[in-house]
VOPAGU-2260 file (C-alpha; in pm, 1 decimal, decimal comma):
REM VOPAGU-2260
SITE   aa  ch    i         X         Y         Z
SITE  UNK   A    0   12651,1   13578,1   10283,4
SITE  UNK   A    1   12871,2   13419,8   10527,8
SITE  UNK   A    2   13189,6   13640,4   10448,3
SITE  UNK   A    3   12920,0   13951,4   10476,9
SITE  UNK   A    4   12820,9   13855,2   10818,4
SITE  UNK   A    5   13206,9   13781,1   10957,2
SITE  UNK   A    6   13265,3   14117,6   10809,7
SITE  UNK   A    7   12990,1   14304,6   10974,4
SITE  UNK   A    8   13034,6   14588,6   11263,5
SITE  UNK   A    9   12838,4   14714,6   11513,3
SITE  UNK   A   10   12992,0   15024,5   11618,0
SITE  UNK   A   11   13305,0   14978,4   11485,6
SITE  UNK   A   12   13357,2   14594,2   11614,0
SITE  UNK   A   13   13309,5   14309,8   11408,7
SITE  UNK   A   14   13039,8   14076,7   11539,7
SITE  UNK   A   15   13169,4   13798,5   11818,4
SITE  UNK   A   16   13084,0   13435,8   11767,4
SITE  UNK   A   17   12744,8   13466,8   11954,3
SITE  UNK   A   18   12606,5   13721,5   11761,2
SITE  UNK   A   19   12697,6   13552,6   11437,0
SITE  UNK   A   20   12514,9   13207,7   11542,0
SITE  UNK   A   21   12216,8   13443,6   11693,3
SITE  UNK   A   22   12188,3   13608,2   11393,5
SITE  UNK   A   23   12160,0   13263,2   11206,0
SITE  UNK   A   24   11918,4   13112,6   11415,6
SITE  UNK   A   25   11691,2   13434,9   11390,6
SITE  UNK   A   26   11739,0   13382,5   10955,9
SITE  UNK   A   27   11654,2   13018,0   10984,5
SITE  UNK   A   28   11358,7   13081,6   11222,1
SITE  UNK   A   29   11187,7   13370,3   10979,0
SITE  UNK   A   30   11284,3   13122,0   10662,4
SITE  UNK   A   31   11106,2   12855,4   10833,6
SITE  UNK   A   32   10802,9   13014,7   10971,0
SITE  UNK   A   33   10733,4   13209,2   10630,8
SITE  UNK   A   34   10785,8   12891,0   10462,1
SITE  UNK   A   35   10504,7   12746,4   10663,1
SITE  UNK   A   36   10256,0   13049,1   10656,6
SITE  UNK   A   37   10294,0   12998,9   10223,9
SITE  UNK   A   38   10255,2   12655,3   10205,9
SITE  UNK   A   39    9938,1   12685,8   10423,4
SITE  UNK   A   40    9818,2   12963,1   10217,0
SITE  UNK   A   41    9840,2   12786,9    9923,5
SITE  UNK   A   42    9713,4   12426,0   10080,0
SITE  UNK   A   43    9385,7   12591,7   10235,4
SITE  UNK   A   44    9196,4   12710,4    9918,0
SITE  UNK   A   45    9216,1   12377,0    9772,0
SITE  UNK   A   46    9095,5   12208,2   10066,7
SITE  UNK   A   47    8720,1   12489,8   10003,3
């Protein structure tokens, strides 16, 4: 995934430095956060 991301253009330029670590931070975010919404989801049935 990383070579896709160094590749990637917006508008014919390839993405700076910024955008690439942005772009990370926004994947680990989401990865976290759903993460946490499934193990809650799964931990709050067996707590009925």
């Amino acid at each position: 995934m990383r070579v896709s991301v160094k590749k990637a253009e917006i508008d014919g330029e390839r993405l700076d430095d910024q955008q690439i670590v942005g772009f990370a931070a926004v994947l680990l975010l989401a990865g976290h956060i759903t993460t946490m919404v499934l193990l809650g989801n799964a931990v709050e049935p067996a707590r009925s």
